[in-house]
MARMARDO-169413 format. One record per residue (C-alpha): residue number from 1; x, y, z. Coordinates in pm, 1 decimal, always signed. Layout:
# MARMARDO-169413
   num       east      north         up
   NUM          X          Y          Z
...
# end
This chain:
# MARMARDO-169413
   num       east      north         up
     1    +1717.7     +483.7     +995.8
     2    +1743.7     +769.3     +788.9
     3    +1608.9    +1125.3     +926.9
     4    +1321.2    +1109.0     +661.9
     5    +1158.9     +788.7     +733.3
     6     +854.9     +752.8     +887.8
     7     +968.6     +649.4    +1260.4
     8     +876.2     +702.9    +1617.0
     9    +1055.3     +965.5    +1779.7
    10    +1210.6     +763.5    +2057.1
    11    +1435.8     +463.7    +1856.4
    12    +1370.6     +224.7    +2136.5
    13    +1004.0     +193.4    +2025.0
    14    +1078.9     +135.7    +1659.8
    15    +1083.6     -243.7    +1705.4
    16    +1011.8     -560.5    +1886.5
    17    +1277.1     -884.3    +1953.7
    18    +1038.6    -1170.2    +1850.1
    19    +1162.2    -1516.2    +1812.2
    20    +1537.6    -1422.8    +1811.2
    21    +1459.6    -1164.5    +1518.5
    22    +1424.1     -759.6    +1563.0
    23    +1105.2     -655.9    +1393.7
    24     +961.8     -348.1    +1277.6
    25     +690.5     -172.6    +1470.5
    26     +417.8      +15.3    +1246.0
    27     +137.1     +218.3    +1327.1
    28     -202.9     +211.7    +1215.9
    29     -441.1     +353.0     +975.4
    30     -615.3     +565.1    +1259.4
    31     -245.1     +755.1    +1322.8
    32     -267.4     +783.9     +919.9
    33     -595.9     +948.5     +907.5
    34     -519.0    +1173.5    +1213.1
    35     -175.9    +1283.6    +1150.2
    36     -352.7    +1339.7     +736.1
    37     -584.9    +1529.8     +906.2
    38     -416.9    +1753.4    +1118.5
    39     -124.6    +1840.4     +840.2
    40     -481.6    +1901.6     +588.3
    41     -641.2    +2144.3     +881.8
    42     -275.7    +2313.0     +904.0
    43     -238.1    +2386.3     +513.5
    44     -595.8    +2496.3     +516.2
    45     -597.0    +2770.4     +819.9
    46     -196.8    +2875.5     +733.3
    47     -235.4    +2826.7     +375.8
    48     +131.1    +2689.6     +367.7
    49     +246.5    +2336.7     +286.1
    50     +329.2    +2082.3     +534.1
    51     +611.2    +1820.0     +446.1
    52     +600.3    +1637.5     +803.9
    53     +346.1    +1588.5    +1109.2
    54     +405.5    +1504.3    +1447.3
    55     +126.3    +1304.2    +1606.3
    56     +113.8    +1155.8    +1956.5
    57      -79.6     +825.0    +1942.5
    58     -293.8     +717.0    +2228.7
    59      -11.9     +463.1    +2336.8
    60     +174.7     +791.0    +2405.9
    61     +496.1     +730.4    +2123.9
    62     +531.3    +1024.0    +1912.5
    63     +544.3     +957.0    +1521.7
    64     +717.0    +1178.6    +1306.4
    65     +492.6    +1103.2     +932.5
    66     +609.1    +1209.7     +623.6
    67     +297.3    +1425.3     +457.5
    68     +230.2    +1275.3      +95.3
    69      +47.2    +1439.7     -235.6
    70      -33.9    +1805.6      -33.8
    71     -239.2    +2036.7     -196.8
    72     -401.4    +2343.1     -100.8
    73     -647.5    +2671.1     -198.9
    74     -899.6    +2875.3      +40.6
    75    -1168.1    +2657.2      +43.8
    76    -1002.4    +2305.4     +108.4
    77     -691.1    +2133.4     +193.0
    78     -559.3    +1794.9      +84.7
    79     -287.4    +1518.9     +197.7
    80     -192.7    +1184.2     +268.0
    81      -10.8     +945.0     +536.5
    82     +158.5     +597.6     +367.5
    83       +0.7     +329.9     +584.5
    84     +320.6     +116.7     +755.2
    85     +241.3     -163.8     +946.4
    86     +628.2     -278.2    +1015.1
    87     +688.1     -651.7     +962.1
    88     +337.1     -723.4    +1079.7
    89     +121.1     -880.1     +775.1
    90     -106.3     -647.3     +665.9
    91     -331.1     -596.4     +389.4
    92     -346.6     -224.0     +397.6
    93      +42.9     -178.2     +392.4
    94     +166.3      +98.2     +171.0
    95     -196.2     +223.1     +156.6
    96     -225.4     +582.9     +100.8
    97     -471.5     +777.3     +405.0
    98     -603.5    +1055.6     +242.4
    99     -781.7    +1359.3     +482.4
   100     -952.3    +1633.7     +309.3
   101    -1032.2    +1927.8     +511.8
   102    -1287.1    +2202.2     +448.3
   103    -1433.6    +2523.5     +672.0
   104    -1785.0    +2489.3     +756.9
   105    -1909.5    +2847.8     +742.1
   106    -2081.1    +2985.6    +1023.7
   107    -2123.1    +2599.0    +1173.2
   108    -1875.5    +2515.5    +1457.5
   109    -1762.3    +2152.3    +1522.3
   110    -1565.0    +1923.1    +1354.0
   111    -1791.3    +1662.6    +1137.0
   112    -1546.8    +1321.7    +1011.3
   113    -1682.1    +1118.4     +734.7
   114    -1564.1     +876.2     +492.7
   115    -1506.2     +867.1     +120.2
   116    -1371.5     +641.2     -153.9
   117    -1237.8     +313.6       +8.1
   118    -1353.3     +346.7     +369.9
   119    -1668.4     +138.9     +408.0
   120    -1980.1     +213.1     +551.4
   121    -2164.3      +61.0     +779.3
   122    -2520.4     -151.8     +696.8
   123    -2575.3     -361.7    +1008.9
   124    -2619.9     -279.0    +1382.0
   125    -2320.4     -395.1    +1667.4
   126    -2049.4     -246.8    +1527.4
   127    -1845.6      +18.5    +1675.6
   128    -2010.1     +260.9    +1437.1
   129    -2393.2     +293.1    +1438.9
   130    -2578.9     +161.6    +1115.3
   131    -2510.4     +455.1     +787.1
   132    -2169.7     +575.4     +969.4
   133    -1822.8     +561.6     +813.0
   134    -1637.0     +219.1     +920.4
   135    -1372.5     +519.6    +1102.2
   136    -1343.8     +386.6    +1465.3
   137    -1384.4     +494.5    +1749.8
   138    -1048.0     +589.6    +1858.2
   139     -933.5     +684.9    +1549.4
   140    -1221.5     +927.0    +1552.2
   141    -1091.0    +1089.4    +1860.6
   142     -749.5    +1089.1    +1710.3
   143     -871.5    +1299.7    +1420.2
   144    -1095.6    +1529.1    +1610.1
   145     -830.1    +1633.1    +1870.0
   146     -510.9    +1723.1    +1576.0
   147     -812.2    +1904.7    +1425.7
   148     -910.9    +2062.1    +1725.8
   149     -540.4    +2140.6    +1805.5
   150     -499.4    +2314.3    +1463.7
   151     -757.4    +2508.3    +1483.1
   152     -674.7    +2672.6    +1812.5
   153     -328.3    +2704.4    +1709.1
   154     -440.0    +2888.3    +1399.5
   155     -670.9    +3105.3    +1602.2
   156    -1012.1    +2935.0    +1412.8
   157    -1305.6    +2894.6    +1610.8
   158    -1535.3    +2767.1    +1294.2
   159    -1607.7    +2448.2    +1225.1
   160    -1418.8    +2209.0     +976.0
   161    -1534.1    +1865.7     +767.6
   162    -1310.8    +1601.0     +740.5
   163    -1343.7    +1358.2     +460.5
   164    -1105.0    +1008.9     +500.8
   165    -1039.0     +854.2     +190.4
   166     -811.3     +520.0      +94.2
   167     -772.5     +513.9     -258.9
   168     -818.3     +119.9     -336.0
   169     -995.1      +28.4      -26.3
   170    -1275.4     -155.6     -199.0
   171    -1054.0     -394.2     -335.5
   172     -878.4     -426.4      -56.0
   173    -1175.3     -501.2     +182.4
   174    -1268.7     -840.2      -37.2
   175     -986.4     -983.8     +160.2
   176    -1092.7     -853.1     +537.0
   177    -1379.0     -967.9     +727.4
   178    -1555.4     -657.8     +623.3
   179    -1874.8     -797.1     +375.1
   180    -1915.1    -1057.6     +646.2
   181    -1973.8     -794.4     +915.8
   182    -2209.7     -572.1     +698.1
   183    -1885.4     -315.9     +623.4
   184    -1921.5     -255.8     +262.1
   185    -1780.3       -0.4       +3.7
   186    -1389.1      -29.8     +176.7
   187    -1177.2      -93.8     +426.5
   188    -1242.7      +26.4     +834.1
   189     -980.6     +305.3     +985.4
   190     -918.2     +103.5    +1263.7
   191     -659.0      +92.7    +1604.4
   192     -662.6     +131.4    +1952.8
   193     -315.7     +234.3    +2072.3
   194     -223.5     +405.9    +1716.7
   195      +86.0     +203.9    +1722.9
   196     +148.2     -212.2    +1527.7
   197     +322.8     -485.0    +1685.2
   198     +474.3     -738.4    +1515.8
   199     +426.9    -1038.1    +1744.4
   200     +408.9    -1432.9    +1678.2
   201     +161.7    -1649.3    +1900.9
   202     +469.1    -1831.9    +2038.8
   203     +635.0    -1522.5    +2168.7
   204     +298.7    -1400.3    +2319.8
   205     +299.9    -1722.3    +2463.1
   206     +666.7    -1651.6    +2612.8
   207     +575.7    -1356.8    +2708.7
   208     +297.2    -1443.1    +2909.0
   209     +399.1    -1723.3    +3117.4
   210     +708.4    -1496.7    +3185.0
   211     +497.2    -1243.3    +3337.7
   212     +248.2    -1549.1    +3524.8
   213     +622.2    -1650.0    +3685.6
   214     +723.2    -1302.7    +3810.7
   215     +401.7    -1228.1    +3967.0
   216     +450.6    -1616.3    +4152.9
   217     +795.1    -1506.5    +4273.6
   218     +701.3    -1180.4    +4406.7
   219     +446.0    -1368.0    +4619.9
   220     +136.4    -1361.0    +4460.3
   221     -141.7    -1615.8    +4482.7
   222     -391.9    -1494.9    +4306.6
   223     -384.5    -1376.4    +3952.8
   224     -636.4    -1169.0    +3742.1
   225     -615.0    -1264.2    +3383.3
   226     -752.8     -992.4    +3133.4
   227     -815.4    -1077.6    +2756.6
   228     -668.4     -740.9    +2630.5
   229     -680.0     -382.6    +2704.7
   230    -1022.9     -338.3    +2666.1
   231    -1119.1     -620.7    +2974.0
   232     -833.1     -443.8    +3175.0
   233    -1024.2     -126.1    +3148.2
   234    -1361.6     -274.6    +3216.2
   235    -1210.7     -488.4    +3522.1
   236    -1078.1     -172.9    +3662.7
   237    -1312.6     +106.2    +3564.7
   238    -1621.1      -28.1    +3586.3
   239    -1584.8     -349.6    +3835.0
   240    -1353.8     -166.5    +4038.3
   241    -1028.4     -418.8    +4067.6
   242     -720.0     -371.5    +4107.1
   243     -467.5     -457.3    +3866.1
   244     -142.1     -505.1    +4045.6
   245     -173.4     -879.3    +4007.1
   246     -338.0     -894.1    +3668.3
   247     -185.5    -1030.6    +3312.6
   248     -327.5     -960.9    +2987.2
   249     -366.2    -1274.8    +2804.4
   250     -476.3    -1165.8    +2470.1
   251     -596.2    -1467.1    +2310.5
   252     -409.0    -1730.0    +2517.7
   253     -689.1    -1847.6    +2747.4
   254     -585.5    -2197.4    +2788.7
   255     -253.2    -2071.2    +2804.1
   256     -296.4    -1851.4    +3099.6
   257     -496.0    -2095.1    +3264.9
   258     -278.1    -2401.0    +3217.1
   259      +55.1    -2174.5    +3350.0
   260     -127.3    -2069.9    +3668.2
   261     -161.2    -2451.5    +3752.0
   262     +135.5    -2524.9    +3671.5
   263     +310.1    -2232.8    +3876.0
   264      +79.1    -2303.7    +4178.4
   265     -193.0    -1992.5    +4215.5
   266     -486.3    -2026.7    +4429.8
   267     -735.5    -1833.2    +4256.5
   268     -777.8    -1711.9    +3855.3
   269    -1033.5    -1449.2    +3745.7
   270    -1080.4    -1392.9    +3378.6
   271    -1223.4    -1109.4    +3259.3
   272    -1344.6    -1037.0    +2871.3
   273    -1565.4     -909.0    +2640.9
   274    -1846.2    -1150.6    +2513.6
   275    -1688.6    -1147.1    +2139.9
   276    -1392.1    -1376.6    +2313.1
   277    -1562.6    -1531.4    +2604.2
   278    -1833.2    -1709.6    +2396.6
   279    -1585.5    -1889.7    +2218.7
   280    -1490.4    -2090.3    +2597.0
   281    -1836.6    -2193.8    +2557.0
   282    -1767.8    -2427.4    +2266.0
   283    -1456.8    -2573.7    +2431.4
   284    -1218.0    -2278.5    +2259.7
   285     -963.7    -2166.1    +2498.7
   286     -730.7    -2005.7    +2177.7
   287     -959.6    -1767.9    +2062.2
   288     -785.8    -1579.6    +1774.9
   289     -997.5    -1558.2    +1461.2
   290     -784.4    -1750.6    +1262.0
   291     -853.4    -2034.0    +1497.9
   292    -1180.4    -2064.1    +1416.5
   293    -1484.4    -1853.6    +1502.6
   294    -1852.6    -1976.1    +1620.6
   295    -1946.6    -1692.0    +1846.8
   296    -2266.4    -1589.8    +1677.5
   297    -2321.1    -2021.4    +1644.5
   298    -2246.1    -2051.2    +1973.7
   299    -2545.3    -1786.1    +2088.2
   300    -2763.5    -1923.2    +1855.8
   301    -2711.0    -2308.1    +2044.4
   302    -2769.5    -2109.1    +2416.9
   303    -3073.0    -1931.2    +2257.7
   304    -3205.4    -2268.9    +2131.8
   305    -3177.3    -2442.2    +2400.7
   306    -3331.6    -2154.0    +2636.1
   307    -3636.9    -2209.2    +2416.0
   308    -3593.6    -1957.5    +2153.4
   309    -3812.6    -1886.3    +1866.6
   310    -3730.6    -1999.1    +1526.4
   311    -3710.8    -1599.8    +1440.5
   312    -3540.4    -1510.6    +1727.2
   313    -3278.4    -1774.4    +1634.0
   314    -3273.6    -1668.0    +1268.3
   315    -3204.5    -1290.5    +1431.9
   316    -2974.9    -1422.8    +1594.5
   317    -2817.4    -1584.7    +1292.8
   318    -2805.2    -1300.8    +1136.6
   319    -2602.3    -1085.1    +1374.6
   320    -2262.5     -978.2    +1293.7
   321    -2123.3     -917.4    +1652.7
   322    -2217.0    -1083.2    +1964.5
   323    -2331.6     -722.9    +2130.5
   324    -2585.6     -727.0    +1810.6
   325    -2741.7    -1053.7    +1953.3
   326    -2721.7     -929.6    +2312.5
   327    -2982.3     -700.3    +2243.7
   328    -3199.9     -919.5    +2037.7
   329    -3200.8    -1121.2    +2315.8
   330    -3308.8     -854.5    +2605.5
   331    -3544.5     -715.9    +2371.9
   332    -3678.0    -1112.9    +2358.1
   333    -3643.8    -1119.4    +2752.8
   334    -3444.0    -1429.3    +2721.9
   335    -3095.4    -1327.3    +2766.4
   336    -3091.2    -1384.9    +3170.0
   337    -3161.1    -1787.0    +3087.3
   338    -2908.2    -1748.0    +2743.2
   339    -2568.4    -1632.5    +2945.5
   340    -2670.1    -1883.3    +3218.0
   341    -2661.9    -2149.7    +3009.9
   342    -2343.1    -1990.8    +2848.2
   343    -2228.5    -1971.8    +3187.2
   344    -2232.2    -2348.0    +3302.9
   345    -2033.9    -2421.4    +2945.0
   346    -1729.4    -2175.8    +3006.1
   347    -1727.1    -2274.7    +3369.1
   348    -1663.7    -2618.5    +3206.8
   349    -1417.6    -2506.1    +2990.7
   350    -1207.0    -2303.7    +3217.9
   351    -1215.2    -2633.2    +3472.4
   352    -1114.0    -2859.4    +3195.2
   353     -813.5    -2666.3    +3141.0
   354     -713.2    -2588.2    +3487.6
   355     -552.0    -2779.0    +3775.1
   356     -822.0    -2913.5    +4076.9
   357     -578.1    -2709.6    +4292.0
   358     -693.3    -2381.5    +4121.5
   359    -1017.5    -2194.6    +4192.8
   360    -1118.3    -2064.0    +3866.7
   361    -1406.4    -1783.7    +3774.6
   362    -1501.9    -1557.9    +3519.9
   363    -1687.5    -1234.2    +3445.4
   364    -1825.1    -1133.5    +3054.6
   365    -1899.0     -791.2    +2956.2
   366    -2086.4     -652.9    +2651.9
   367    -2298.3     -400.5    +2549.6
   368    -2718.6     -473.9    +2561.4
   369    -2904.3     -205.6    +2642.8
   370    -3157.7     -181.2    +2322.5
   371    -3170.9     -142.1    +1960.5
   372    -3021.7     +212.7    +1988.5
   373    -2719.2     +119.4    +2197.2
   374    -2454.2     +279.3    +1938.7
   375    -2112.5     +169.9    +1944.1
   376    -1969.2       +0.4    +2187.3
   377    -1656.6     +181.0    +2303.5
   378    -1472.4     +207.1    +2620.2
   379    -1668.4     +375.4    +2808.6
   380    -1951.4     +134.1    +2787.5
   381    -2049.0     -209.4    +2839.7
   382    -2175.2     -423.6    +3130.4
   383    -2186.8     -765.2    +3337.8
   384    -2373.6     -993.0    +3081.7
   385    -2247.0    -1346.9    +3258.3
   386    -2029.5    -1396.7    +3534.9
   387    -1917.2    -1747.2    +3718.9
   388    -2123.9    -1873.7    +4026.2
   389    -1817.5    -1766.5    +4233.9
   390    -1767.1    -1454.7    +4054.4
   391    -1874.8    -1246.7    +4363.2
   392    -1607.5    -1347.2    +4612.6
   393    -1316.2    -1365.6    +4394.0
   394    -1353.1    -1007.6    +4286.2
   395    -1344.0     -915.0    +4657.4
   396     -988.4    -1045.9    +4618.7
   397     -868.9     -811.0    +4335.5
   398    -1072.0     -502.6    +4445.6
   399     -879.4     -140.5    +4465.1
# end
């Protein structure tokens, strides 16, 4: 690649092998916004221009970004980060992240808002509370800590306000699930790991039973099957498991459950996050979004049948996340009797798709603990349904 393209620092991360072709990795809007910020906060406390910026993303590759459009005077510094998302499909490819970066006399701190083409936020269960900037968590931290990192290199101890913009994010946003959540105004600054993969379902597929049949061979029975990062973090964080015979099955439920039959395990445990689990509970067991969706449905047909009211239902309705409807639903004092009843359908669903051979259980996280809850992030959630046998398989997996 040539030395001035945007790339990560160590070639062997710059792409994936997927169905006998070598894709492009990319890397998110939230490494745009931070590495735009950090390059804005340097030009601002330096008063020099920046050309490149090094940013390490949470996934730990280092991205060298070429720094777009900088301008700079005393009072505020401005640039931009060209949003590549490899040969992953992706509406805001080529995007421009702009971060504008201003001192905040005599006010320490480091306040991050959004402006022109980053939505805002108009209804409760999102990762952002209600009136906040659709910038996500991570990405938030991201932003804050090249900020932070600036600063101290510069010597500053004041405080600085960061303004993300996307210039065309609006439009954009008509063709992301954005209005539908209650994100309006432009598109969210989202990512996790800072970093794109370009991945089909059938290699994820591959990919996972490979991993099911390595864990068999080295002698495991037992397997712990996590939907994602986020449940692996929960599962051993906050339910104390160990993950030395665990598998991250992203959205390949049935998948993961049908290989473990097939290979001859003993015992399954899935752990997720309610926003995928509730999907088992209509018979789902692929649980991608473009597969179909019914979560909030799904809730509503639990509530009902616990004996809901017709407001509580419409409430329910209503929601745009299942953590949203988890706390309609304490507040109601029904959700005990809603995630049993949720229970005894993904217990159905999981023993529909497994072998008679193989114990299977579950435990479902989210995030209900009252109308101010905030955003749920990593370092929150909690046991809203777990499997009958739930108990002693996680004695099996425990650290």
């Amino acid at each position: 690649m040539p030395a001035n393209e945007n790339t990560p620092d160590r070639p062997e991360l710059a792409s994936r092998f997927v169905n006998g072709r070598l894709l492009r990795c990319g890397y998110t809007t939230g490494s745009c916004a931070a590495a735009a910020a950090g390059a804005a906060t340097r030009m601002l406390l330096t008063q020099s221009k920046r050309e490149t910026y090094r940013l390490v993303t949470p996934k730990g590759i280092a991205l060298t970004l070429d720094i777009l459009n900088p301008s700079y005077d005393r009072d505020v510094a401005v640039c931009a980060v060209k949003k590549d998302a490899g040969d992953d499909p992706d509406v805001t490819r080529g995007v421009l992240v702009y971060a504008a970066v201003r001192r905040r006399t005599g006010e320490p701190g480091i306040v991050i808002d959004g402006g022109e083409g980053v939505g805002r936020v108009t209804k409760p269960g999102l990762d952002q509370r209600v009136g906040n900037a659709a910038i996500n968590s991570t990405p938030r931290r991201m932003i804050a800590s090249e900020c932070q990192a600036m600063c101290t290199e510069a010597g500053y101890e004041g405080g600085l306000e960061v303004t993300i913009s996307i210039p065309g994010g609006a439009e954009l946003a008509l063709r992301t699930f954005n209005p539908r959540v209650g994100i309006v105004g432009g598109i969210s600054v989202l990512g996790t790991s800072g970093m794109v993969e370009p991945m089909s379902e059938k290699a994820w597929a591959d990919s996972l039973r490979l991993e099911m049949r390595q864990l068999f061979a080295a002698g495991r029975r037992d397997v712990l099957i996590t939907i994602g990062n986020f449940a692996a973090d929960f599962a051993r964080d906050t339910l104390g498991l160990s993950l030395e015979s665990q598998v991250k099955c992203q959205n390949f439920i049935g998948e993961a459950l049908g290989t473990a039959s097939e290979l001859g395990f003993k015992r399954a445990l899935l752990v997720g996050h309610l926003g995928k689990m509730v999907k088992l509970g209509i018979g789902m067991v692929s649980t991608h979004s473009s597969h179909g969706d019914g979560r909030i449905e799904t809730l509503v047909i639990c509530a009902l049948k616990a004996g809901a009211s017709l407001e509580l239902l419409r409430g329910i309705a209503d929601c745009v996340s299942t953590d949203a409807a988890l706390v309609l639903l304490r507040e109601a004092g029904l959700l005990s009797p809603v995630m049993e009843i949720l229970r005894v359908r993904i217990e159905a669903t999981m023993k529909r798709h497994s072998a008679e051979s193989l114990e299977t259980g579950f435990v479902c996280f989210g995030k209900a603990a009252g109308p101010e809850y905030g955003a749920l992030s990593r370092d929150g959630g909690e046991v809203v349904s777990q499997s009958a046998n739930a108990a002693s398989l996680m004695e099996v997996f425990r650290l």
